[in-house]
C-alpha positions, 0 to 999 in steps of 0.5 A: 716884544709887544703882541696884540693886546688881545692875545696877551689877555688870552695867553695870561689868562690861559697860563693862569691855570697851568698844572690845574690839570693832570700832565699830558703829551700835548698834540702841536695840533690840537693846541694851534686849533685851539688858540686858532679858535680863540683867535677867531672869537676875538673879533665876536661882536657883542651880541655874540659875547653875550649869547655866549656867556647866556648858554654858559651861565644857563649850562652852569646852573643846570648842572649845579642844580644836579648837585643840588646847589644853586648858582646864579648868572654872572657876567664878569666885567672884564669878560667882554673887550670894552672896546667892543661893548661900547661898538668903537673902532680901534681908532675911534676908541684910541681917539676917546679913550687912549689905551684904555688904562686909567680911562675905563676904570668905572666903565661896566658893559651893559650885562655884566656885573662888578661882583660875582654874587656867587662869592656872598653866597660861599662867604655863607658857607662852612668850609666843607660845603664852601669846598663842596660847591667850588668843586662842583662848579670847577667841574661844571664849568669844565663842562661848559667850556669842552660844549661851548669852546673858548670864550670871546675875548679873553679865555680863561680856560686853564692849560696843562703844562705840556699845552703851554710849552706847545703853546710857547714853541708856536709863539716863538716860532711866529716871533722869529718869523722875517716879516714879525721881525721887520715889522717889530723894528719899523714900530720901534722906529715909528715910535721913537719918531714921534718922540716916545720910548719903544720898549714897553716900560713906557706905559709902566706909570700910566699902568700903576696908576691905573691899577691904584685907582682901579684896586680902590674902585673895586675894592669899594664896589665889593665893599657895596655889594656886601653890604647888600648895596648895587655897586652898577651905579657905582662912579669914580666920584663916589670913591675918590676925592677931588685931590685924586680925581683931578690927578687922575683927569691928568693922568687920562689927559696924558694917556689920550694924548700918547695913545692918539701918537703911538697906537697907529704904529701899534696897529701896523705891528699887530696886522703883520703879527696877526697874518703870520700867526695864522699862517703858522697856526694853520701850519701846525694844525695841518702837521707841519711844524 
């Protein structure tokens, strides 16, 4: 079952550092304020984004400082929601850009950066010192997060692994709810009424192909900024040739065009998803189960 993309993103990025953190008794309740909490960043517009990422970099720097080391702002690229960088609707960017799979693959949000140019710096370093700075900078990061919250967007916060069965227990609670379910079985017939397959797998070639040209694309960015070039400018043409260019012009063409058919019943789904999950986050977070 499909859940809002942006959830998705947390969750995965969340799960990502699992056991990073000693084993706890997690609190049902504090873990449904949590992602209540990064629930509700997620609409942050873009000014909100950014101001956020500002108070963060410039904590990250005072506090490496303090170790005597130096760290420099960065901005990751997928920090910030494209669609909400380019300040576009979800129909009007379905309309412009489909999923944004394969359409977005060289599209960087004003601010950020491709490269983090903290990772030149640690390549410069010995082992030891390398080991040195990336302790520091988990702990000042840590520190970061507990003074600033979740991040908008997507959070790359990292959770234990008692949190994350917390965390699943809630999921699959909102999963089992009537309303989820009938609005799951109406997407799927919404779908499947416009002549596409339901189930995820349908998206699965437009998602390799995008993580193909996407991998190469990155791979050149990091190769520029090594060589000491600003990989910002950075376009599909300067890496791909015409061969795989107009492949991928195709594969945009096909993406657009299912997107335009199927996201509308995407949407339904995801204002149904989004009530109940409130509803039962609050739940949680007041005791109930």
């Amino acid at each position: 079952m499909r859940r809002p993309l942006l959830l998705m993103l947390a969750m995965m990025l969340a799960l990502a550092g699992c056991g990073t953190e000693p084993t706890r008794r997690a609190d049902p309740a504090e873990v449904a304020r949590e992602l209540t909490l990064t629930l509700d960043r997620g609409d942050d517009g873009y000014d909100q984004a950014m101001d956020y990422w500002r108070q963060v970099n410039d904590s990250l720097v005072r506090c490496m400082a303090d170790g005597g080391l130096t760290y420099q702002p960065y901005v990751d690229q997928w920090a910030v929601d494209r669609r909400i960088a380019l300040g576009l609707s979800r129909e009007e960017f379905v309309q412009r850009y489909g999923y944004g799979l394969t359409t977005l693959i060289d599209y960087l949000p004003l601010g950020a950066r491709r490269v983090d140019p903290n990772l030149t710096a640690l390549r410069q370093m010995t082992p030891e010192r390398r080991k040195s700075y990336q302790s520091r900078l988990t702990s000042c990061r840590r520190d970061a997060r507990q003074k600033f919250g979740p991040s908008p967007h997507t959070d790359t916060s990292a959770m234990t692994a008692e949190e994350s069965d917390r965390m699943d227990e809630i999921l699959a609670a909102v999963d089992k709810d009537p309303r989820v379910v009938r609005a799951a079985a109406e997407r799927a017939r919404c779908i499947e009424a416009k002549g596409f397959a339901s189930g995820d797998s349908r998206s699965l070639v437009l998602s390799a192909a995008a993580e193909r040209y996407r991998d190469g694309f990155e791979r050149a960015a990091l190769e520029a900024e090594q060589a000491g070039r600003d990989s910002s400018a950075l376009g599909l043409a300067d890496v791909f040739g015409a061969a795989d260019l107009a492949e991928l012009k195709r594969l945009q063409q096909r993406e657009i065009a299912e997107a335009r058919q199927v996201e509308p019943c995407q949407w339904t789904y995801d204002d149904s998803y989004q009530v109940v999950y409130r509803e039962h986050l609050a739940r949680v977070s007041a005791g109930g189960s």
